[in-house]
C-alpha positions in Angstrom: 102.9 74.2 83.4 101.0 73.1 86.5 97.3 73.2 87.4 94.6 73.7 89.7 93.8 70.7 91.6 91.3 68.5 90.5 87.7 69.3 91.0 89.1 73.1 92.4 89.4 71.2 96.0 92.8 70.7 98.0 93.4 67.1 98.6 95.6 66.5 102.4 97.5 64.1 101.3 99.3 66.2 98.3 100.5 68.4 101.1 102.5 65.8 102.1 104.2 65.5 98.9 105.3 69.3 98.5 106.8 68.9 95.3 103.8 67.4 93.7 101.5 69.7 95.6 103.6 72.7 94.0 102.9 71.6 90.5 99.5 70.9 90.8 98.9 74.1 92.7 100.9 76.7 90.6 102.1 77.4 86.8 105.4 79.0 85.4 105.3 82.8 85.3 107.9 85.3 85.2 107.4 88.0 87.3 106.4 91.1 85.6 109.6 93.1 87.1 111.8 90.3 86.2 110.7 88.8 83.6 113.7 86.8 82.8 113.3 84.5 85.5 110.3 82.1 85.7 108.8 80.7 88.9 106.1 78.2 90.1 103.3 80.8 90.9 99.6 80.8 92.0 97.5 83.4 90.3 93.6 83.6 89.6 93.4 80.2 87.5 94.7 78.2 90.7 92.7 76.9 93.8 95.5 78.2 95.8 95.3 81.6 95.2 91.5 81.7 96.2 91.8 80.1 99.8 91.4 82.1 103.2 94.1 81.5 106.2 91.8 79.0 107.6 91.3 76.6 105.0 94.8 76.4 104.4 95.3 76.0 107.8 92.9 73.4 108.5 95.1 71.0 105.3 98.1 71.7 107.6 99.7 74.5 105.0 101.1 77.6 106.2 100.1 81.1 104.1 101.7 80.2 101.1 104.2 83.3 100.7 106.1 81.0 98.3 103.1 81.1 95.4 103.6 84.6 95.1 106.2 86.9 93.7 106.2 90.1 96.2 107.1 93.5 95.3 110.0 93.7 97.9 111.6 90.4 96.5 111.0 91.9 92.4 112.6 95.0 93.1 115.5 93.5 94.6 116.1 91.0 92.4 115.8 93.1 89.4 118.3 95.2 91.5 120.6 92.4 91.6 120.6 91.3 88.0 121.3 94.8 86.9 124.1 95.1 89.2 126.1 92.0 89.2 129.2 93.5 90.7 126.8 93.4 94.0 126.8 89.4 94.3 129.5 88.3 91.4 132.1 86.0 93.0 130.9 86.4 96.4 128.7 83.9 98.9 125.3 85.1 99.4 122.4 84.2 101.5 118.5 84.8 100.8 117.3 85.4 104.1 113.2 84.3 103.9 113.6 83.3 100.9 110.1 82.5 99.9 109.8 81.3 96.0 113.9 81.7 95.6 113.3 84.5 93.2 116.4 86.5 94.6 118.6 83.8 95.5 117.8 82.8 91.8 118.4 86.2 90.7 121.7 85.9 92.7 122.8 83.4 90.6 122.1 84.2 87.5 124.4 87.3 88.4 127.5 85.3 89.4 127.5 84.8 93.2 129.7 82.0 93.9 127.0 80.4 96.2 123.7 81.1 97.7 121.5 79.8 100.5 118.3 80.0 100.5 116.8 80.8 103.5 113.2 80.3 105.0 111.4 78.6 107.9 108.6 77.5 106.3 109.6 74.1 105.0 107.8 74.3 101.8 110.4 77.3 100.4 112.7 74.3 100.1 110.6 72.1 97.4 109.6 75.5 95.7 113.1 76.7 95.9 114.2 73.8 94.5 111.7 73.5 91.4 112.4 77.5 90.8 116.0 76.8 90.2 115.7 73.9 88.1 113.0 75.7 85.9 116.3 78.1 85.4 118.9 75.6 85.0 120.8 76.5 88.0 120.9 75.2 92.0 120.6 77.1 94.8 121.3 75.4 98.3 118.3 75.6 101.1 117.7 76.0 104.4 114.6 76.2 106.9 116.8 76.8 109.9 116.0 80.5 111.6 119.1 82.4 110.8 118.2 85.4 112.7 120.8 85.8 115.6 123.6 83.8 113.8 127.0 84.7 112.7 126.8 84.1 108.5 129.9 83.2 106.9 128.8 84.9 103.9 129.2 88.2 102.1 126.3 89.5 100.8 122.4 89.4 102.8 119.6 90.0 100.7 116.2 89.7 101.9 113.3 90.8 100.3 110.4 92.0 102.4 110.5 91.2 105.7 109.7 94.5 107.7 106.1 93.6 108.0 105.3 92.9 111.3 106.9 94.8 114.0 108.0 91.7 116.3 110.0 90.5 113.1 111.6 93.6 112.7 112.7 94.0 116.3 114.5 91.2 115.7 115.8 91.6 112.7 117.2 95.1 113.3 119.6 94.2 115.8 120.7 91.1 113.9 121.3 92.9 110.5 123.4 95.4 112.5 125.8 92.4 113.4 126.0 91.7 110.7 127.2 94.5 108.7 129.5 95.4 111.5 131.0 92.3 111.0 131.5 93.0 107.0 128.5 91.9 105.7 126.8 94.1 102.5 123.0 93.9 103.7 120.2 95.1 100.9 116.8 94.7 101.7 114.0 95.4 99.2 110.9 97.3 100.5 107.3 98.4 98.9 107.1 101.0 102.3 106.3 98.1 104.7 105.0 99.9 108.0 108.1 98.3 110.2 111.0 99.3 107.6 113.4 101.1 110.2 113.9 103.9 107.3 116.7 105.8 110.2 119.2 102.8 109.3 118.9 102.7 105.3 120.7 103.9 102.4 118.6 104.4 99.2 120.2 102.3 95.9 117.4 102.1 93.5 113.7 102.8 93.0 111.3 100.4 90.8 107.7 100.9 90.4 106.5 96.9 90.5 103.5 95.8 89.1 101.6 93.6 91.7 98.0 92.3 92.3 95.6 94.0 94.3 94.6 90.9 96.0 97.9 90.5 97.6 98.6 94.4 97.4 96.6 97.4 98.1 97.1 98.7 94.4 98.2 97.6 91.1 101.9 99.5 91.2 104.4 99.1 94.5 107.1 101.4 94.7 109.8 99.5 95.6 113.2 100.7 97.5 116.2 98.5 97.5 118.2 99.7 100.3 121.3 99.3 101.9 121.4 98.6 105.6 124.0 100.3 107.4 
């Protein structure tokens, strides 16, 4: 299990290393909703979870959406591992991917291959250390998917209708793709930008979160089907 960096203060040159800077930065947790699965996460005993925008900024790291295990990305991967039939024998990508719970998740369910997807180049190392801490592999990407015919089968993403310039360009995109025969299920806590008009309810979870990264303890989470 990792730590907190020495002396509770970042050092720049670990950022470089994104591997090392993971461990030192984060422990092994399973997420409360999926507790089956554990990840490299920042919580209240690491430096990491304690530093503004700014700081982070300022050693070169981007918000570290990676560290954390969001209530859109539990409820779908819970989802997932209850329903195998959903991924089982099929190639699946996790679009914005963040720690690789769901692509994990994915896995563990018998997809025949997953990308992981994010554009933050860190999700690759913490991708990468997710999926060996549960004995699998999971392939990565940091290109931006959005726009680009998928030769998959299955789209997951988890949590991405929080800001409304993402989402107006995600909507069109997702509709692409399942026109083209693509199953889409996104996982939701009510995100302001969730375009509700275009979603089939699956499941309901109620996902126990933090209320420093949340505004309350308890997210009710949607999985939906796009479509």
């Amino acid at each position: 299990m990792g730590g907190s960096v020495p002396n509770g203060r970042f050092q720049e040159n670990a950022v470089k290393d994104r591997r090392a800077f993971i461990r030192a930065n984060t422990g092994l947790i399973a997420p409360p909703h999926v507790p089956e699965i554990e990840l490299h996460l920042a919580d209240e005993a690491h430096d990491l979870w304690h530093r503004t925008e700014a700081e982070l900024e300022a050693i070169g790291l981007e918000p570290p959406f990676w560290a954390f295990a969001w209530a859109g990305g539990q409820g779908l991967a819970r989802y997932v591992l209850d329903h195998p039939e959903t991924v089982a024998g099929r190639r699946v990508v996790d679009f914005a991917t963040g720690s690789g719970l769901v692509a994990i998740a994915a896995m563990k369910a018998g997809a025949l291959h997953v990308l992981a997807s994010d554009i933050d180049p860190f999700c690759a190392a913490a991708v990468a250390l997710n999926a060996a801490a549960n004995n699998i592999v999971v392939e990565t990407s940091d290109r931006d998917l959005v726009g680009e015919k998928l030769d998959c089968d299955v789209l997951l993403a988890g949590d991405v209708f929080y800001d409304r310039s993402f989402a107006d360009r995600l909507v069109p995109w997702l509709r692409e793709l399942t026109m083209a025969g693509v199953t889409v299920l996104v996982g939701d806590p009510g995100r302001a930008y969730l375009p509700r008009e275009r979603l089939a309810a699956l499941a309901r979870y109620e996902v126990p979160v933090t209320r420093i990264l949340e505004d309350a303890e308890v997210k009710r989470t949607t999985v939906w089907q796009f479509g």
